[in-house]
C-alpha positions as CSV (number, residue, x, y, z in Angstrom):
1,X,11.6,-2.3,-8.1
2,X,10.4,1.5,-7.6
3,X,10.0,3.4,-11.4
4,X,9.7,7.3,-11.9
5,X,6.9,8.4,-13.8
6,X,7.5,11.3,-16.3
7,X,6.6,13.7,-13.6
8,X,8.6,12.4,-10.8
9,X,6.4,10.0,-8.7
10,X,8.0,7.2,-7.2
11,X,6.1,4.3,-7.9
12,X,5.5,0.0,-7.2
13,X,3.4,-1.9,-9.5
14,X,3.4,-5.2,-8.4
15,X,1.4,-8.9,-9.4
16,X,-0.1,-9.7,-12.4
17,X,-1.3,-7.5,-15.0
18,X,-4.2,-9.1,-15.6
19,X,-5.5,-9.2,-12.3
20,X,-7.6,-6.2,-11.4
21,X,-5.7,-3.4,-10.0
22,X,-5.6,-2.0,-6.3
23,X,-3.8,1.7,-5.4
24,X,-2.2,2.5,-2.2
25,X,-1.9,6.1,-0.9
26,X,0.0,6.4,2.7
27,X,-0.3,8.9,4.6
28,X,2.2,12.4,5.8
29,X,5.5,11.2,6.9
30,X,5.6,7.9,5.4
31,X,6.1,6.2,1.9
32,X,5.1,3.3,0.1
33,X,6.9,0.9,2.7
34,X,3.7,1.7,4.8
35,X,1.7,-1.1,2.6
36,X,4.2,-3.8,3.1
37,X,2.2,-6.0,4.8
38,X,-0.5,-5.3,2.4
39,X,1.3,-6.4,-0.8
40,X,2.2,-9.7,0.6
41,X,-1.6,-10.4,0.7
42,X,-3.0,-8.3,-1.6
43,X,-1.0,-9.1,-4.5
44,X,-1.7,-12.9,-4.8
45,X,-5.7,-11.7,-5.7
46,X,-4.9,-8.1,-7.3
47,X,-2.3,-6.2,-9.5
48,X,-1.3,-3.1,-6.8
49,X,0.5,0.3,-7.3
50,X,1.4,1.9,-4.5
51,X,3.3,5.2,-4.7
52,X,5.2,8.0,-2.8
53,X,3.1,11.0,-2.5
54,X,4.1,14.4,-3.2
55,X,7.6,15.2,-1.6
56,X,7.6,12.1,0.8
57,X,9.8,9.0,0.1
58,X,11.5,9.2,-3.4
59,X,9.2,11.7,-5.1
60,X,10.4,15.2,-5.1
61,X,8.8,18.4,-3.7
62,X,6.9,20.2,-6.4
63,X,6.6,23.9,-6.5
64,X,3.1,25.8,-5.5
65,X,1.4,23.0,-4.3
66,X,-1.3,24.5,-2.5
67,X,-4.5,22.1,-1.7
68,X,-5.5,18.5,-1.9
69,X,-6.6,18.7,-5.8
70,X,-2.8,18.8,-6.5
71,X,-2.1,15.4,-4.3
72,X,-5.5,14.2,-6.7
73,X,-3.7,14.9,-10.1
74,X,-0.7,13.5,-8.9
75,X,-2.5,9.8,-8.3
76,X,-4.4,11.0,-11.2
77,X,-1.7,11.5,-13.7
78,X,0.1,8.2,-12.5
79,X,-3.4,6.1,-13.5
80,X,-3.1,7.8,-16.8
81,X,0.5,7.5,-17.3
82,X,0.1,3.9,-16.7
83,X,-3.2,3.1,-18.6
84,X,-5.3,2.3,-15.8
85,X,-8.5,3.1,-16.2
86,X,-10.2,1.5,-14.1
87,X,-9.2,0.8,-9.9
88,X,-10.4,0.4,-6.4
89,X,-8.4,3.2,-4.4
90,X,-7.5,2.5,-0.9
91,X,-6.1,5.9,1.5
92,X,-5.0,5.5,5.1
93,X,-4.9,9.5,6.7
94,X,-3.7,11.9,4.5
95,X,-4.2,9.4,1.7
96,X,-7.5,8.7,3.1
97,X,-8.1,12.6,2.3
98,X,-6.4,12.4,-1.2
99,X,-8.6,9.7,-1.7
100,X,-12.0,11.4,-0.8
101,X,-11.4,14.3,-3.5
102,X,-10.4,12.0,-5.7
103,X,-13.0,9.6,-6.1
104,X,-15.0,13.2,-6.1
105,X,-13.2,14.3,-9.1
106,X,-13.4,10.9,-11.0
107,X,-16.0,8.3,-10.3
108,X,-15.7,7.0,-13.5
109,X,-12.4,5.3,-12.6
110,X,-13.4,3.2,-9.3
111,X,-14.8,0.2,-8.8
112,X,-14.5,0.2,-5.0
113,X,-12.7,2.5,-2.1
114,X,-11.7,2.5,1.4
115,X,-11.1,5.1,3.6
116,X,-8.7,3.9,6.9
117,X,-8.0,6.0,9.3
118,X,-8.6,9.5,7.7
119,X,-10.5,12.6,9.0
120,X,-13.8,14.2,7.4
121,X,-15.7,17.0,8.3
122,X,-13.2,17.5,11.5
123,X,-14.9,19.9,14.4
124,X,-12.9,23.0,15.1
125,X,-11.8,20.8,18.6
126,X,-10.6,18.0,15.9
127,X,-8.7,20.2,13.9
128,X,-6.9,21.8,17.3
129,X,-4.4,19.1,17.4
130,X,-3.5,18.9,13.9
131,X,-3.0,22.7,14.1
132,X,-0.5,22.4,17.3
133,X,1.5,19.8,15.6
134,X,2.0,22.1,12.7
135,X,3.2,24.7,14.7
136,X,5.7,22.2,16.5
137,X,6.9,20.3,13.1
138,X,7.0,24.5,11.7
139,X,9.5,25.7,14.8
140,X,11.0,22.8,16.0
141,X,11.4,20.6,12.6
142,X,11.2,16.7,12.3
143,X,12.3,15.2,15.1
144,X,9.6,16.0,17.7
145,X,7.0,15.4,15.8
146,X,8.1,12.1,15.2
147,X,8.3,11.4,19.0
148,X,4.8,12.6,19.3
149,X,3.5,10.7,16.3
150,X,5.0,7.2,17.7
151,X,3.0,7.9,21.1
152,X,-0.1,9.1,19.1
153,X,-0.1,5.9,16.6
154,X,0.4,2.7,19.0
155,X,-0.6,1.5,22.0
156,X,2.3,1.3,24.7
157,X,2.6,-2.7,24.2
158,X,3.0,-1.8,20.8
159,X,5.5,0.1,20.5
160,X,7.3,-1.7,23.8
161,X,6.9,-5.0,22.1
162,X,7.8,-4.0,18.7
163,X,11.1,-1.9,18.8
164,X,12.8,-2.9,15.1
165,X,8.9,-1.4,13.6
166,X,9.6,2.0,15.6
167,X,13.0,2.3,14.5
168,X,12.4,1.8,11.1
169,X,9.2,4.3,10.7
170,X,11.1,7.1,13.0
171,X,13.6,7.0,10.6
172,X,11.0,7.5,8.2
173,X,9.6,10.2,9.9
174,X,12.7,12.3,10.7
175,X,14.3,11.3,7.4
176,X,11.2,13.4,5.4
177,X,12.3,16.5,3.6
178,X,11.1,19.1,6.4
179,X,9.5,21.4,3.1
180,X,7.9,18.4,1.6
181,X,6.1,17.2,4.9
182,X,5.1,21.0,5.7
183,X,3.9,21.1,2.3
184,X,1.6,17.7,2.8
185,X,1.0,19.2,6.5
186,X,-0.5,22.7,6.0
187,X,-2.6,21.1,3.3
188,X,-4.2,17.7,5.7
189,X,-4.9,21.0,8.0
190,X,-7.1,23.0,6.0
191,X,-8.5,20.1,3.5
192,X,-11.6,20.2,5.2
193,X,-12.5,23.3,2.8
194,X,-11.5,21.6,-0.1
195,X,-13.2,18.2,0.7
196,X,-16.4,19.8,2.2
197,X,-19.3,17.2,1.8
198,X,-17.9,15.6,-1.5
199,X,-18.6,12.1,0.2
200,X,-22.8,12.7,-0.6
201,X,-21.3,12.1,-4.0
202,X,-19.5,9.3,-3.9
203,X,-21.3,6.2,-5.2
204,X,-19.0,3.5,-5.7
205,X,-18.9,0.8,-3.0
206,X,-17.0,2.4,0.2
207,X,-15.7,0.7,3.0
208,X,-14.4,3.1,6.2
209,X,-12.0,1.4,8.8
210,X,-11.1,3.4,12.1
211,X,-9.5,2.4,15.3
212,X,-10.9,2.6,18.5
213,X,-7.5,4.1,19.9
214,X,-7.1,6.1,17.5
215,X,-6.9,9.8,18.6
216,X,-7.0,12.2,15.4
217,X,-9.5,9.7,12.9
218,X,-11.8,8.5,15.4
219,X,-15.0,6.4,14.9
220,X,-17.2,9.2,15.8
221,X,-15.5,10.6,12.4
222,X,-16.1,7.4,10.4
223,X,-19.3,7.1,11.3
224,X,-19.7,10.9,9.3
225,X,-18.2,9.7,7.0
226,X,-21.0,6.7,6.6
227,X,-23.5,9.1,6.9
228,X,-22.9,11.0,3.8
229,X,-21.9,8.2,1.9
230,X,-24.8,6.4,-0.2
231,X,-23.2,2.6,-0.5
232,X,-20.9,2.4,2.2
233,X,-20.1,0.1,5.5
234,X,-18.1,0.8,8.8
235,X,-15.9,-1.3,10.5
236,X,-14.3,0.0,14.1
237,X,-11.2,-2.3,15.3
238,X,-11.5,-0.9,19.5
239,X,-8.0,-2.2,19.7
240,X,-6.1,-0.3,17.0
241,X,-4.8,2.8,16.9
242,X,-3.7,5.0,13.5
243,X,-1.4,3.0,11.7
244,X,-3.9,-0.2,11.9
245,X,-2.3,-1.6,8.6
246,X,1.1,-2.2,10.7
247,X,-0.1,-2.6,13.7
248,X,-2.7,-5.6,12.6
249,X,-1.9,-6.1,9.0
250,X,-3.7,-9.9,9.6
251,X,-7.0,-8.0,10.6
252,X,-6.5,-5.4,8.3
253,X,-5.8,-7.6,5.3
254,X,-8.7,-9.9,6.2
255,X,-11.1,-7.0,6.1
256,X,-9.4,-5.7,2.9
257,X,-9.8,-9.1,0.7
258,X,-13.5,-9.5,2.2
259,X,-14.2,-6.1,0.7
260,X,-12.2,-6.3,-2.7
261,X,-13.1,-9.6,-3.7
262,X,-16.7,-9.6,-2.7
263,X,-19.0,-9.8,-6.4
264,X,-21.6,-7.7,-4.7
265,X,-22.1,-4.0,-6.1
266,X,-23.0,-2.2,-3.0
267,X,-21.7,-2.9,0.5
């Protein structure tokens, strides 16, 4: 059953209270459906939240969000609301991003964190794409972009193979408030700014996952990212593309419980 917080996020908290907790952050155009195959698994081990960010899903567009501190507080304000003090955060893309600044802000309130499929330190030939497909989304609205982003996520077999999973995160896609996505857009552009090298900062155990396939959050950028961060590990899946949690949720989830349930306080 989703619940609103006070401040409008549409939330999931799912398993056992007693359990320690695991939060989900999905990435632009999606919702919390993008951790389905996550919950199955996760939530026999841990208690998880997962939520909709900022104007995606169920949770409203807010006014004068204008960087990726906002999208922090928001995950920030839910922990609080709900008394969790004390999580390992996990952020696919966007989230990923969110993610980053927020274990920046508040170390104090992660035990562990993994960073799939998300962007750091992008080169201005990295950011070029990102900034076409704002310009697309900003004149053509939702429904190319969409297009584009099935191509750019999945292998051919994949999406051939797979046609109900397509359908259902087009739909998604195209079913986004257009403000709320450009909103969430124009801020995973220019985040770079914001995040700059928080990473050298980050101290908790860290795990990055990238896909070998995947176009925009590369392993050349997850291997920055391991190189700024002090207690971290890689792993590169060569087949995967950017939405490795649906593509190969039983690799993805294997990696995930190694890393969550390991005793070990570094990587």
């Amino acid at each position: 059953m989703r619940h609103l917080s006070p401040d409008g996020t549409s939330y999931r908290l799912e398993g056992q209270t007693q359990l320690p907790t695991v939060v989900l952050c999905h990435g632009v155009g999606l919702d919390l459906n993008a951790w389905n195959a996550q919950v199955d698994v996760l939530s026999h081990q841990f208690q998880i939240l997962r939520y909709d960010m900022l104007g995606h899903g169920e949770t409203p567009r807010q006014p004068n969000v204008r960087g990726i501190r906002d999208f922090s507080d928001q995950l920030f304000n839910l922990l609080a609301y709900l008394e969790l003090e004390s999580v390992s955060l996990i952020g696919h893309s966007m989230g990923g991003v969110i993610a980053q600044y927020f274990a920046f802000q508040h170390p104090t309130l992660l035990e562990k964190l993994v960073l799939m499929n998300t962007v750091y330190q992008r080169t201005p030939a990295e950011l070029a794409g990102v900034h076409t497909r704002l310009a697309l989304t900003e004149n053509k609205g939702l429904s190319p972009i969409a297009d584009a982003a099935i191509d750019r996520w999945f292998k051919p077999s994949f999406i051939e193979n797979n046609p109900s999973t397509i359908a259902k995160i087009r739909h998604r896609l195209v079913s986004n408030d257009l403000d709320g996505y450009l909103d969430a857009y124009r801020i995973f552009v220019s985040a770079d700014d914001d995040i700059g090298d928080c990473l050298k900062q980050v101290t908790c155990p860290t795990l990055v996952i990238a896909g070998g396939l995947d176009p925009g959050s590369t392993p050349q950028i997850a291997h920055r990212m391991i190189s700024d961060l002090p207690n971290s590990a890689v792993i590169i899946f060569e087949q995967l593309g950017h939405l490795a949690p649906i593509e190969d949720p039983d690799q993805i989830n294997m990696a995930l419980l190694s890393f969550l349930t390991s005793s070990s306080s570094g990587v």
